[in-house]
N, C-alpha and C positions, 0 to 999 in steps of 0.2 A: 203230501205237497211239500216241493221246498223250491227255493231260489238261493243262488251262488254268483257271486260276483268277481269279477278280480279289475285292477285297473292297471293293470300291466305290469311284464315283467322289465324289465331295466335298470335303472339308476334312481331310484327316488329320493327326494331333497329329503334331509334332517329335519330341517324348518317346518316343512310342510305333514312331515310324516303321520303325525295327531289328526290333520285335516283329511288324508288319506284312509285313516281308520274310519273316521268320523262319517265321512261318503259310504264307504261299505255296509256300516252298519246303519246309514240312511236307506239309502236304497234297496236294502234287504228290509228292511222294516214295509216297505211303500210295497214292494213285490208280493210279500206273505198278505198286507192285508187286502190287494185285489183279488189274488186266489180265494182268501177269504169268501170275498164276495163274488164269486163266482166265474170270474173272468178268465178266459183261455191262454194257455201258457204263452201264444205268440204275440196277445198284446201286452201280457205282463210284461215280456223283455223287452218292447217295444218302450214301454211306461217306464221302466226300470233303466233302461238305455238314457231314454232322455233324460233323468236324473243325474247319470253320468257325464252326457253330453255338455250341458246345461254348467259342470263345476270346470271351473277355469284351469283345476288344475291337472284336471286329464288332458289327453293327447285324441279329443276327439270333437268333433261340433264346434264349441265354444272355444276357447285356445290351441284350438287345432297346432300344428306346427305349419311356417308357412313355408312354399313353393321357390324354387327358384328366382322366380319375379316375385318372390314378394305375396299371393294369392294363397287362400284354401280350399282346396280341394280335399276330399273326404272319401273314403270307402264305407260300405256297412254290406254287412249279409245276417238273413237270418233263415235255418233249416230248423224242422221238426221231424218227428218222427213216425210221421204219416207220407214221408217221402216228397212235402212239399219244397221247395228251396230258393232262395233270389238273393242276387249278389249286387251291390251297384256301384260302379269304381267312378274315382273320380269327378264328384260332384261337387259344384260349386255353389254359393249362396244358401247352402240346407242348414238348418241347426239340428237338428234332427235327423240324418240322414239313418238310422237302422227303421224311422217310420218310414220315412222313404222306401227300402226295399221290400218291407210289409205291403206298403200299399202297388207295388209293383207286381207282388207276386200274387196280388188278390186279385188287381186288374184283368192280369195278365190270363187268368184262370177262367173268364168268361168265357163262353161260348163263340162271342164274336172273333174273339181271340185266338179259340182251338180249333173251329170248325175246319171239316177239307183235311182232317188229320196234321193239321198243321205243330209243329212241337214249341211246346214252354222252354224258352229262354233262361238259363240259371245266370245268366250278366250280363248288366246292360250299363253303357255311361251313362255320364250324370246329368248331363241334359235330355237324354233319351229318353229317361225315367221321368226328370220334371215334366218334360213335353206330354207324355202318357198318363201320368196323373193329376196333371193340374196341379200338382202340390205349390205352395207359396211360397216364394224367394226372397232373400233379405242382400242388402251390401255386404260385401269380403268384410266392412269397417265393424261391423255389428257381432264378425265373431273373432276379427285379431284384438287380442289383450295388449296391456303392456310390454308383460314376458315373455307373448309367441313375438312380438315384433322385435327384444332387445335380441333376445335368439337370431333371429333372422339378421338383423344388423349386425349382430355379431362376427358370423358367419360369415355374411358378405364382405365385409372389410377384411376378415382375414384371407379369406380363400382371394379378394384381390390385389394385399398386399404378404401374400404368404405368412402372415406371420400372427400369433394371440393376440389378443387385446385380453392384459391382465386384468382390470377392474374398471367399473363405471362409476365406482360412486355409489351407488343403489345396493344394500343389502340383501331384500330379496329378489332381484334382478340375476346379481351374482351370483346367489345361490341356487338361480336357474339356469345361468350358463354354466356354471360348475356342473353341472347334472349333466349339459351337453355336450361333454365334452368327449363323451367315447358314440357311440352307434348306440343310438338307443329311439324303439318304435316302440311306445309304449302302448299299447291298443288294449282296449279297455272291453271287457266280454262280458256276456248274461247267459246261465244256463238255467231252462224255469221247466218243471215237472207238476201238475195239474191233477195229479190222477189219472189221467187218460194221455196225455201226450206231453212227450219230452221239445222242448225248444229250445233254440241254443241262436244266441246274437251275435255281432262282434263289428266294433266301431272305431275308424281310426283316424288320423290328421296326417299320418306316413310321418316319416322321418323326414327334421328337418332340410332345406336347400334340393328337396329332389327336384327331379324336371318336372315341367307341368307335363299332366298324361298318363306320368305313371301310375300304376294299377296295382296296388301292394294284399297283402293274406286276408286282410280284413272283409274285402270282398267276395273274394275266392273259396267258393264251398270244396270242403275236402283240404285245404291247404291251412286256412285259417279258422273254420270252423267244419265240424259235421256230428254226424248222429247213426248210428249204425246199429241195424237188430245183431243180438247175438245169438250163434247157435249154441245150443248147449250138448255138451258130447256125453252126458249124465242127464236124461229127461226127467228122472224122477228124485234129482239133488234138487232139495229147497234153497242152495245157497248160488247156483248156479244164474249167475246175471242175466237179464235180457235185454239187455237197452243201454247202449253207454253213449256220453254227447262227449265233444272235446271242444275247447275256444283256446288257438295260441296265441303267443305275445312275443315280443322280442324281434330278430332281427327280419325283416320281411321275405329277403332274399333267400335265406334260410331256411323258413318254412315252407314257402311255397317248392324251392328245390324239393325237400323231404315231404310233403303233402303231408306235414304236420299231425294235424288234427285227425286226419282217415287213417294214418297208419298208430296213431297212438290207439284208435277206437278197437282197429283189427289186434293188433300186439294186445289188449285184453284180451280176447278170447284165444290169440295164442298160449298163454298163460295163465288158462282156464279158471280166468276171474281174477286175479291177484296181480289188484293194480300198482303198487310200490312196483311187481316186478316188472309189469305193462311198461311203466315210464322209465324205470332204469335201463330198461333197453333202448327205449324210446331215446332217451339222451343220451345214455353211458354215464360213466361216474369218472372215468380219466382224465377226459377235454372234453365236458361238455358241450355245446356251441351256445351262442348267446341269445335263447330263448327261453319261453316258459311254458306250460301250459296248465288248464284246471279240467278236470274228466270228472263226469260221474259216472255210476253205475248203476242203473235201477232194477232191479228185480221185483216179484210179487212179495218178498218177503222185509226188503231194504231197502234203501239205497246209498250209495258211499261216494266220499269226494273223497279225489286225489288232486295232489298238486306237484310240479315239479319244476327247475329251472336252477339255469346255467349263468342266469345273469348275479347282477349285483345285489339285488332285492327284487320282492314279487307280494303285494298286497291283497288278501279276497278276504271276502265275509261271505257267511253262509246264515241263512235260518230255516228251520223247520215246524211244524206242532211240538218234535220233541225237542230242539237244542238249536241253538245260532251260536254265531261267534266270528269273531274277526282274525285273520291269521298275515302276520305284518312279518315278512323274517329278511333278514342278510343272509348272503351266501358264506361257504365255511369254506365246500364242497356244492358238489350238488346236492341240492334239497330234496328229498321225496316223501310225499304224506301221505295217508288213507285213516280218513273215517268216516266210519258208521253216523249220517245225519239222520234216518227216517227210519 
């Protein structure tokens, strides 16, 4: 059993950075001990998500980044490895929305639902979804912060008078617009492994001043997140992977063009298992682009996290029965990791 987190790859503040540690290794603590107790890998990331959600300093639920006018709207998707999957873009009033897509794709999987051969839906908006699940709504006011709104004001005054607004007065305010000051979509992911099946989350607030509508990787199975069997071209190698999950982060546009997550998952078994080489493809090491992502790998015998990213910084915590740990780095270069958790 393990659970993996990351909270995005981007820019993250100095200030904050201990607070950033301190989430990873929250949430990874909360993930291991529902496995513990029994529970299925797609509500652990569900649980584990809203952990995320919930801290003001991610870019997801809770201080979302806000909308053009002003608003938040939210993406979340979450796949496993039973081939189930739902994505939901663009929703508004959820604090929670990776439950949200849970509960969409649980709905959605009834009978009433399939019958007549009818097919399941991998994305739906975000009021389609509330409307279909009943789920419970709260005011835009309950999840702008301080910081998503100086950001936004920010923003807006420049982009209408062309020009920076050097400081406000407010130290940690500053040191949140300091953070926005280049492209940065910090979307916050869950990969949870159960025993029996791989799950893989991903929750986001988009970058800030986009239009309201847009649909960014967080939502997007295959672009933002996925989970893919592998074959093994060696049946009888014990080291031979079978199962790798990916969740990216970083620029939206970006991912979704390169379908992130699915081709990072396939470039392992290009690479027949040897994930550093997976993601150095995945990215390159010349000009990176400005994203990240976290893979694992699970086989019968292991399973291993990788990490990689182009941007400025990239935060995850991992735990397992054998080993957890939090892995906080700045860019040099590109970063690339692998290791053995399980």
């Amino acid at each position: 059993m393990f659970v993996a987190v990351h909270v995005g790859a981007g820019k993250h503040s100095d200030a904050k950075w201990n607070g950033y540690k301190k989430l990873c290794k929250k949430a990874c603590a909360r993930g291991m001990d529902l496995l513990r107790s029994g529970v299925d890998s797609n509500k652990v990331v569900v649980e584990v998500s809203k952990i995320l959600e919930d801290s003001p300093l991610t870019n997801a639920g809770t201080g979302s980044q806000l909308t053009v006018k002003g608003t938040v709207e939210c993406d979340a998707s979450i796949m496993d490895s039973n081939g189930s999957g739902m994505g939901i873009g663009s929703v508004s009033g959820v604090t929670h929305p990776t439950e949200l897509a849970l509960q969409c794709l649980d709905e959605l999987q009834k009978p009433k639902h399939t019958s007549f051969g009818r097919t399941l839906p991998r994305l739906l908006n975000g009021q389609s979804g509330v409307d279909l699940t009943g789920h419970p709504t709260c005011q835009d006011e309950q999840l702008i912060t301080k910081e998503s709104l100086a950001v936004h004001l920010y923003w807006k005054d420049a982009i209408a008078n062309q020009t920076e607004v050097v400081t406000t007065g407010d130290r940690d305010i500053d040191e949140t617009i300091a953070s926005k000051t280049d492209v940065i979509e910090d979307t916050v992911g869950v990969i949870c492994f159960d025993l029996k099946t791989i799950s893989v989350g991903s929750s986001s607030g988009g970058p800030t001043m986009k239009p309201c509508g847009r649909i960014g990787p967080a939502a997007i199975l295959g672009s933002g997140i996925h989970v893919q069997s592998i074959n093994s071209s060696s049946s009888d190698s014990p080291t031979t992977p079978t199962i790798t999950a990916c969740c990216a982060s970083g620029h939206g546009e970006t991912i979704m063009e390169r379908h992130l997550a699915s081709k990072c998952c396939t470039l392992v078994q290009t690479h027949q298992g040897n994930v550093d080489s997976a993601l150095c493809d995945a990215l390159g090491s010349s000009d990176p682009p400005y994203v990240g992502v976290m893979l694992t790998v699970v086989s019968p015998d292991y399973a291993e996290l990788g990490y990689a990213f182009g941007t400025d910084s990239m935060i995850l915590g991992y735990a397992s029965e054998r080993n957890s740990g939090v892995i906080a780095e700045r860019k040099g270069s590109t970063t690339m990791r692998g290791a053995v958790i399980m």
